[in-house]
PAKETOR-115011 format. One record per residue: residue number from 1; x, y, z of N, C-alpha, C in turn. Coordinates in nm, 2 decimals, m for minus. Layout:
N
+-----+--------+---------+--------+---------+----------+--------+--------+---------+--------+
: seq : n_east : n_north :   n_up : ca_east : ca_north :  ca_up : c_east : c_north :   c_up :
+-----+--------+---------+--------+---------+----------+--------+--------+---------+--------+
: NUM :      X :       Y :      Z :       X :        Y :      Z :      X :       Y :      Z :
...
+-----+--------+---------+--------+---------+----------+--------+--------+---------+--------+
# end
This chain:
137
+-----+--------+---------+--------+---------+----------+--------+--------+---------+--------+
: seq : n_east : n_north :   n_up : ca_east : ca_north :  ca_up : c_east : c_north :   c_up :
+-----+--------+---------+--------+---------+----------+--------+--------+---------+--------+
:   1 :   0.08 :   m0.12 :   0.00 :    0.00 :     0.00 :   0.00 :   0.09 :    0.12 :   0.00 :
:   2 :   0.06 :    0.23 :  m0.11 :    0.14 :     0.36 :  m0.09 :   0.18 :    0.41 :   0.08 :
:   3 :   0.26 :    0.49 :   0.08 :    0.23 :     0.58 :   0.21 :   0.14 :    0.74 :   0.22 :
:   4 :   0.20 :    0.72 :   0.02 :    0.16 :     0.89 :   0.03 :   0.02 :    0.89 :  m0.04 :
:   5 :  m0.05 :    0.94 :  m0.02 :   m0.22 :     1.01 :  m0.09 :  m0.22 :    1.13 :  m0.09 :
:   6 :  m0.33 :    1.15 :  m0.23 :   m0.37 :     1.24 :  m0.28 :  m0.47 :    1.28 :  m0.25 :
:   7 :  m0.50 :    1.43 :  m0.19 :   m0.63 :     1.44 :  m0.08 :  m0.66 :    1.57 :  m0.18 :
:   8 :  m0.80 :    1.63 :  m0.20 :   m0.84 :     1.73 :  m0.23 :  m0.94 :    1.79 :  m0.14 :
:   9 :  m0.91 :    1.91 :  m0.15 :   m1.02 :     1.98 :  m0.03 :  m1.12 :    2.07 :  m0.11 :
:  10 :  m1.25 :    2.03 :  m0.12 :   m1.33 :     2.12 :  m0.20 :  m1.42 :    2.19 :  m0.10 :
:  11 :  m1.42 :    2.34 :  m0.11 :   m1.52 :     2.44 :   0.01 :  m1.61 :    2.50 :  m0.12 :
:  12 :  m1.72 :    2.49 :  m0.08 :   m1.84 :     2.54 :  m0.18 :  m1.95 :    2.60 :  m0.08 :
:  13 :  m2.02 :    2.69 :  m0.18 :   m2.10 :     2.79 :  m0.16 :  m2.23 :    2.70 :  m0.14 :
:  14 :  m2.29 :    2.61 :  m0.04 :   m2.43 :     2.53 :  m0.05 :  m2.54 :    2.64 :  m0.07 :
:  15 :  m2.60 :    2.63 :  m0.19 :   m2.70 :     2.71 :  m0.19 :  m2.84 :    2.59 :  m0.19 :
:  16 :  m2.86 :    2.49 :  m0.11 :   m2.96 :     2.43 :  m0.07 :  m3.03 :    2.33 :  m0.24 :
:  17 :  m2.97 :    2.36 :  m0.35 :   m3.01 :     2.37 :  m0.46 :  m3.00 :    2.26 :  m0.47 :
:  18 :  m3.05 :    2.17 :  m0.62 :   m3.00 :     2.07 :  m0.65 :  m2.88 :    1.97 :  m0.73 :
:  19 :  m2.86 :    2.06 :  m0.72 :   m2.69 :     2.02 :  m0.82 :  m2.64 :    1.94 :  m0.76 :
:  20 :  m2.59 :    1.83 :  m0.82 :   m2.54 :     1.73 :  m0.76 :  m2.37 :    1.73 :  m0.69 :
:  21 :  m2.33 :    1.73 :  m0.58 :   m2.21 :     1.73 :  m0.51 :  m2.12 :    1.65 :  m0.63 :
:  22 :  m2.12 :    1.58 :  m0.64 :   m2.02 :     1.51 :  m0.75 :  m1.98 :    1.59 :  m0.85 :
:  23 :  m2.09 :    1.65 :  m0.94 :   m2.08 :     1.75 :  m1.05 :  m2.02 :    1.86 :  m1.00 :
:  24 :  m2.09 :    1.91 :  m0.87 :   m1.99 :     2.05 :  m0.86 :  m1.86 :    2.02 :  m0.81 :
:  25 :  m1.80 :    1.86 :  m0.75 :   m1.65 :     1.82 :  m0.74 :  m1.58 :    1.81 :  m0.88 :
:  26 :  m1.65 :    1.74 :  m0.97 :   m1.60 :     1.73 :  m1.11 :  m1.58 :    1.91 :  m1.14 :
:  27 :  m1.65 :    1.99 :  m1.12 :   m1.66 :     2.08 :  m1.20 :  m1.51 :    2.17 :  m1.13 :
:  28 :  m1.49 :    2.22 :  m1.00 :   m1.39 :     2.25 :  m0.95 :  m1.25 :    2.19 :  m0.95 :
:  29 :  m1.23 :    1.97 :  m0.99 :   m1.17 :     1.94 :  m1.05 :  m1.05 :    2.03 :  m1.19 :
:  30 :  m1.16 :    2.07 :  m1.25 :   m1.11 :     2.08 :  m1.40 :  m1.11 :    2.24 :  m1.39 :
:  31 :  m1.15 :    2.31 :  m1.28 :   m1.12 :     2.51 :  m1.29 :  m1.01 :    2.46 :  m1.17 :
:  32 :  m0.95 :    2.39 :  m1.11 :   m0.89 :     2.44 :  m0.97 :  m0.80 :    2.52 :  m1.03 :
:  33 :  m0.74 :    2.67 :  m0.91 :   m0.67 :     2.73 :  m0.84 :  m0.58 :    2.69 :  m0.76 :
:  34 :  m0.47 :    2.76 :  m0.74 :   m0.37 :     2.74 :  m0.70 :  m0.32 :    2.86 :  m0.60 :
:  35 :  m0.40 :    2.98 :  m0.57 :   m0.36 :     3.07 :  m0.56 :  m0.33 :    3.09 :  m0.38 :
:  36 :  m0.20 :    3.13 :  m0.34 :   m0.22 :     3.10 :  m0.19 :  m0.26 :    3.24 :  m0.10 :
:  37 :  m0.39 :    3.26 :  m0.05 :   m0.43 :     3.38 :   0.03 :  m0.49 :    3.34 :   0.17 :
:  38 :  m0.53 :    3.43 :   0.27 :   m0.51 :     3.42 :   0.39 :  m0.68 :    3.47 :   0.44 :
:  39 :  m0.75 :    3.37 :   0.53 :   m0.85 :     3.45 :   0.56 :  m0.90 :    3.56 :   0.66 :
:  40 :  m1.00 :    3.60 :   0.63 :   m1.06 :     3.74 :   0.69 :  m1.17 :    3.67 :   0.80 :
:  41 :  m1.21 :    3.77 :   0.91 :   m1.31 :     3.78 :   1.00 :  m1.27 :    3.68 :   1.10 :
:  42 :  m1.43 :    3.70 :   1.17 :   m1.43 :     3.71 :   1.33 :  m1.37 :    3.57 :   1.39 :
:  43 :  m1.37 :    3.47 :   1.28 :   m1.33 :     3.34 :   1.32 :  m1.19 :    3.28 :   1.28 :
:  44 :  m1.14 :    3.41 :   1.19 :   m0.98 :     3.36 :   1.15 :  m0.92 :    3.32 :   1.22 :
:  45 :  m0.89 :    3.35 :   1.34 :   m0.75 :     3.35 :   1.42 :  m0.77 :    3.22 :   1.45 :
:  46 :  m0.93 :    3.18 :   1.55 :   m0.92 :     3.05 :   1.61 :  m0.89 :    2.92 :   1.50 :
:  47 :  m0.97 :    2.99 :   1.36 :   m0.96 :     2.86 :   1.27 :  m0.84 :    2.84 :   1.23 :
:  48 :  m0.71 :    2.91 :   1.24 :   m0.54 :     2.91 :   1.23 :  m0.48 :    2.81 :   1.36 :
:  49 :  m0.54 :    2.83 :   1.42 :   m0.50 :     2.78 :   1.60 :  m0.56 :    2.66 :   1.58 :
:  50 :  m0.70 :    2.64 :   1.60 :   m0.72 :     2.49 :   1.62 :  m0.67 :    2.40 :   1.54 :
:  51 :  m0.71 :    2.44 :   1.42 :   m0.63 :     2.31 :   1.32 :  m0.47 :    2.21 :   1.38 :
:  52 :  m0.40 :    2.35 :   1.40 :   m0.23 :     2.25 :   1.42 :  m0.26 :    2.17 :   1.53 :
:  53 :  m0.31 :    2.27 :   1.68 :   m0.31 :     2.21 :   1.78 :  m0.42 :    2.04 :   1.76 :
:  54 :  m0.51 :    2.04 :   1.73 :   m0.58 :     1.91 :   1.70 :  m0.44 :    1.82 :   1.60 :
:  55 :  m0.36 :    1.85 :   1.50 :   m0.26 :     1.80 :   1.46 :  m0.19 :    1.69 :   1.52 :
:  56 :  m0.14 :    1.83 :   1.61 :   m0.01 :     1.78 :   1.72 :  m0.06 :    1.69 :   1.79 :
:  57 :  m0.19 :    1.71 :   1.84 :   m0.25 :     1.66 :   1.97 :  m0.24 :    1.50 :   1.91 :
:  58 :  m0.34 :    1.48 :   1.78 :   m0.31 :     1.36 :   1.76 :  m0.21 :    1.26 :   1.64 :
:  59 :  m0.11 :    1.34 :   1.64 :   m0.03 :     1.32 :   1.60 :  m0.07 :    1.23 :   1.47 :
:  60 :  m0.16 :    1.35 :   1.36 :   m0.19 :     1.30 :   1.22 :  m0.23 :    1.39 :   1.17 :
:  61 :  m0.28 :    1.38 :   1.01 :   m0.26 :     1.50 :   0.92 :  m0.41 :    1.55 :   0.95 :
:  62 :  m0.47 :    1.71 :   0.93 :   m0.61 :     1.76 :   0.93 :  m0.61 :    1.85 :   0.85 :
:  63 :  m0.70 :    1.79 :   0.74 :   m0.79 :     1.87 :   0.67 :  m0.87 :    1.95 :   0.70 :
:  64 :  m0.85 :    2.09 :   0.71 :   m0.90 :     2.17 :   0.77 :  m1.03 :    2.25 :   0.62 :
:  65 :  m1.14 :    2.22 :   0.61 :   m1.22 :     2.25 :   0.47 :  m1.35 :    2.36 :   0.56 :
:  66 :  m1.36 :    2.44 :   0.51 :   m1.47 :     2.55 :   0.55 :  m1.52 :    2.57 :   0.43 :
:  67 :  m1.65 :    2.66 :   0.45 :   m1.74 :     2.69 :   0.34 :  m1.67 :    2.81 :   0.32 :
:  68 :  m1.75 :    2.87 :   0.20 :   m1.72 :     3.04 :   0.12 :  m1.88 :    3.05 :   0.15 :
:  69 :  m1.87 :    3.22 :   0.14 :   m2.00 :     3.28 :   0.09 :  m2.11 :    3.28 :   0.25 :
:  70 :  m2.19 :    3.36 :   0.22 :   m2.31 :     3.38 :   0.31 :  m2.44 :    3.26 :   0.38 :
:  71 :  m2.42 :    3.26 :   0.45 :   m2.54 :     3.14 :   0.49 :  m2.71 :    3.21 :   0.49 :
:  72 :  m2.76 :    3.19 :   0.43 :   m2.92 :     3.22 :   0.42 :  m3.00 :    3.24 :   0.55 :
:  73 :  m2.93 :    3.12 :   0.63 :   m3.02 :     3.13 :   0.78 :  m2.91 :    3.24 :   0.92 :
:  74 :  m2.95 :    3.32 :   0.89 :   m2.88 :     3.38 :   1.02 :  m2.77 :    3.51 :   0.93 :
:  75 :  m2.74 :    3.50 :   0.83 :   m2.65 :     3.59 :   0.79 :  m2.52 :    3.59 :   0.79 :
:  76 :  m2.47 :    3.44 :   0.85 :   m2.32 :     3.44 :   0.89 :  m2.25 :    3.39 :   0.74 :
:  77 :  m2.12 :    3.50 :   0.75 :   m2.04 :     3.47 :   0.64 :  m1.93 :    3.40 :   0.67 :
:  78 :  m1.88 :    3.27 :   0.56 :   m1.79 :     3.19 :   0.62 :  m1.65 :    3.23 :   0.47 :
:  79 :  m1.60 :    3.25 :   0.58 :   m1.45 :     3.30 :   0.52 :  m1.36 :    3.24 :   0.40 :
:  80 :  m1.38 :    3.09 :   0.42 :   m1.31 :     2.96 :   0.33 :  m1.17 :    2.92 :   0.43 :
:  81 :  m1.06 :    2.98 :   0.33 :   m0.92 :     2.93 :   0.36 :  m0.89 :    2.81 :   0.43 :
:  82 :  m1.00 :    2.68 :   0.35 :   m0.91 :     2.56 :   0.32 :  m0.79 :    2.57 :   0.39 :
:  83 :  m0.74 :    2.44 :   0.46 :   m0.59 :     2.40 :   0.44 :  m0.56 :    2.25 :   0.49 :
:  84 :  m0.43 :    2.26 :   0.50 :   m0.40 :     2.10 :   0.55 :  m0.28 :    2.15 :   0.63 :
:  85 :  m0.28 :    2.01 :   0.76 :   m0.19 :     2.05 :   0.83 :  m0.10 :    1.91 :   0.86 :
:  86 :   0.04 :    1.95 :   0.87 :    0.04 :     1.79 :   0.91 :   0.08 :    1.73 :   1.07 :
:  87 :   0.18 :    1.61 :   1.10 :    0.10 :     1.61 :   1.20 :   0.22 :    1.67 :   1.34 :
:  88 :   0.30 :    1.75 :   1.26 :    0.41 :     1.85 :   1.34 :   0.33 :    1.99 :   1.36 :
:  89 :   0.15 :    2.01 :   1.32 :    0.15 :     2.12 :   1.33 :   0.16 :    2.22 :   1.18 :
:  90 :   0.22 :    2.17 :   1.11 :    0.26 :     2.30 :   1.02 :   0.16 :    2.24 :   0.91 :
:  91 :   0.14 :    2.43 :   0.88 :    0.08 :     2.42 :   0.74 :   0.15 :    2.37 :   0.61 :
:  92 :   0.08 :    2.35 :   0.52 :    0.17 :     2.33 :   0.39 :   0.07 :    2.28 :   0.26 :
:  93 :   0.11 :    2.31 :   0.16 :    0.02 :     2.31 :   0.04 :  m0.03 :    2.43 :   0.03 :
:  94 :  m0.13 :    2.44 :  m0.07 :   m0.21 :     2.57 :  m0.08 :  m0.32 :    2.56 :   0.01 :
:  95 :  m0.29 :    2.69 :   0.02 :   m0.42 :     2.77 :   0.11 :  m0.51 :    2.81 :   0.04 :
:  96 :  m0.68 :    2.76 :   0.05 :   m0.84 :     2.79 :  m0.08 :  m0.83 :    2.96 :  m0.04 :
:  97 :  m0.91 :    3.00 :  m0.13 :   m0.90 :     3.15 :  m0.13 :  m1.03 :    3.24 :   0.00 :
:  98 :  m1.06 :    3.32 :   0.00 :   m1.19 :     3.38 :   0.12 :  m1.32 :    3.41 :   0.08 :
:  99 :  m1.32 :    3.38 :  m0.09 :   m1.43 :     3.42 :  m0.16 :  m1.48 :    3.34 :  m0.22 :
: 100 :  m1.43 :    3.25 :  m0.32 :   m1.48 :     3.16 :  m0.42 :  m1.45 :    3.05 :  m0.36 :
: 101 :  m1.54 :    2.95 :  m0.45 :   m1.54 :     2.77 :  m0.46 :  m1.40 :    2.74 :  m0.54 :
: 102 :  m1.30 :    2.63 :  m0.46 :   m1.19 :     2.61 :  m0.51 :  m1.16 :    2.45 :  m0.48 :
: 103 :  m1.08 :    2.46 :  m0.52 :   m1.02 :     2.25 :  m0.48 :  m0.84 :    2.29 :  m0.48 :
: 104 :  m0.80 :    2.22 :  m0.37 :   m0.68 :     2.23 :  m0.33 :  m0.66 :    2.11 :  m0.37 :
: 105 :  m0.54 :    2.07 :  m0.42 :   m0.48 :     1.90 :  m0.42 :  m0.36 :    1.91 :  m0.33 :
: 106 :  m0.34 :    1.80 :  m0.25 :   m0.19 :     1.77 :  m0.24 :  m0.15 :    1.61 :  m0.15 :
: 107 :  m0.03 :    1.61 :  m0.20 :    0.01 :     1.48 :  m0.08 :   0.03 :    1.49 :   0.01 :
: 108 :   0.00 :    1.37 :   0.10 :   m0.01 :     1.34 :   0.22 :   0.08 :    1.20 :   0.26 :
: 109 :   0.17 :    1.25 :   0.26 :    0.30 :     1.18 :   0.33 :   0.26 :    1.07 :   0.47 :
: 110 :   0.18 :    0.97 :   0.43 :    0.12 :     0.93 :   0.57 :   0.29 :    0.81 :   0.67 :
: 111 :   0.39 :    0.81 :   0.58 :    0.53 :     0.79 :   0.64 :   0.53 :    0.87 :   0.77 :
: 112 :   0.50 :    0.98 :   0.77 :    0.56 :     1.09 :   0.82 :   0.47 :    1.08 :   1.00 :
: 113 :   0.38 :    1.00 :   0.98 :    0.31 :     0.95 :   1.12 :   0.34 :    0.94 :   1.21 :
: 114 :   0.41 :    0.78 :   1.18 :    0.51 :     0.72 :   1.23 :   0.64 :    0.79 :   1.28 :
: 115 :   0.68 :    0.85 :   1.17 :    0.80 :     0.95 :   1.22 :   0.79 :    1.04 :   1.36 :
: 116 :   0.74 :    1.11 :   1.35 :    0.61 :     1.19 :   1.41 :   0.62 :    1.11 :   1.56 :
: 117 :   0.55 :    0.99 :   1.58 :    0.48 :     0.90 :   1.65 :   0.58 :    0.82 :   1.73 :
: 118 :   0.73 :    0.79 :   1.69 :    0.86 :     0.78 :   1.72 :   0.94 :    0.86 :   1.81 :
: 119 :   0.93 :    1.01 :   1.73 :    1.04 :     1.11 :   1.76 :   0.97 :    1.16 :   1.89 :
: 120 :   0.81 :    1.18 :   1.89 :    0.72 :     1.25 :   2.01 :   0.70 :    1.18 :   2.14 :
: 121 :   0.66 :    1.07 :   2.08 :    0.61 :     0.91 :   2.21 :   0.53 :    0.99 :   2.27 :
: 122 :   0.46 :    1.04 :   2.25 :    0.29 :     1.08 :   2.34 :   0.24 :    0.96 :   2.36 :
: 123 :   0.20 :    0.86 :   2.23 :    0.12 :     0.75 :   2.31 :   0.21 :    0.63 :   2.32 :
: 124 :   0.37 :    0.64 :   2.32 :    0.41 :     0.51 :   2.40 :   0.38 :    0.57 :   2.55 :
: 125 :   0.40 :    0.65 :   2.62 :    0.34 :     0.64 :   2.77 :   0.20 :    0.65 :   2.79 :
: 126 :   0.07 :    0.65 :   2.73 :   m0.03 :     0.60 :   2.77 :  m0.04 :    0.46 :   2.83 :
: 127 :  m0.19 :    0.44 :   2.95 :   m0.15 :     0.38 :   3.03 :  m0.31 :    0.39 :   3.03 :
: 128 :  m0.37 :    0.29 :   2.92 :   m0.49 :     0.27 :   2.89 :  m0.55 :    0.15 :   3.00 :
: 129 :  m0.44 :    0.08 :   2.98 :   m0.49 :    m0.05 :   3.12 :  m0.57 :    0.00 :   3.28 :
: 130 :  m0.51 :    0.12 :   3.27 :   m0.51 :     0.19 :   3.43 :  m0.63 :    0.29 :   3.45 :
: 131 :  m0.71 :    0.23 :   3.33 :   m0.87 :     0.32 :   3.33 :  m0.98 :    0.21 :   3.37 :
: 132 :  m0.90 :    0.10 :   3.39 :   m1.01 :     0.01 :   3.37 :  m1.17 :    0.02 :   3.30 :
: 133 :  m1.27 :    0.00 :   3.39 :   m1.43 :     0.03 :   3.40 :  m1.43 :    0.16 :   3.30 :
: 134 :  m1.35 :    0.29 :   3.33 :   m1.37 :     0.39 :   3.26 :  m1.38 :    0.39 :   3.11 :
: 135 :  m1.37 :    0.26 :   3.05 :   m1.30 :     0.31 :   2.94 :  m1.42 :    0.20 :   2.83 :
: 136 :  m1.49 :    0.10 :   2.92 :   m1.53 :     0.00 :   2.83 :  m1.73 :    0.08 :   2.86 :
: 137 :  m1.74 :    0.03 :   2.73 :   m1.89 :     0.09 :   2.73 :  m1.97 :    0.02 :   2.79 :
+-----+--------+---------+--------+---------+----------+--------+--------+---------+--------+
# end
């Protein structure tokens, strides 16, 4: 089995409509962008922040995919900027844009886990035995 995959992140504008999700994946397929920009508003910062930390935390890659454009119910506008993070935390690949429907491609080094998963040892000291009762449903 490879290590590395090919992940695409598609953020679109749901207008409740019927167009089929596939069609509008095919269709952002064959326009993607490449362009790397940075997003705006009240939810930027945290959506920068949580992504790595969730990363690190579990020491694997996050697709971080948001919508573009205005939501109908309530008024809230969703920023976009797409990304991927891996699992040191850092950004990498292109960043989707703050406005438009886009499709990001890139690889995903899933080698890099294990590496990761080695050099950190977060969960060689877990000590799952020692929850007993806690832990079984």
């Amino acid at each position: 089995m490879p290590t590395v995959v090919r992940a695409a992140l598609v953020q679109a504008n749901w207008t409740g409509g019927t167009e089929s999700v596939i069609a509008n994946h095919e269709h952002h397929t064959r326009a993607a962008t490449r362009a790397r920009r940075g997003a705006t508003g009240l939810s930027a910062c945290p959506w920068r922040l949580e992504q790595p930390a969730a990363a690190v935390a579990n020491e694997y890659f996050v697709a971080a995919v948001n919508r573009v454009g205005r939501e109908g119910y309530g008024g809230v506008d969703f920023h976009g900027a797409s990304y991927c993070v891996d699992p040191r935390g850092r950004s990498f690949g292109d960043t989707a844009g703050d406005k438009e429907e886009e499709l990001v491609v890139l690889d995903l080094d899933f080698g890099m886990i294990d590496v990761v998963r080695r050099q950190w040892a977060f969960h060689r000291d877990r000590c799952p035995d020692a929850c007993g009762d806690l832990v079984e449903a």
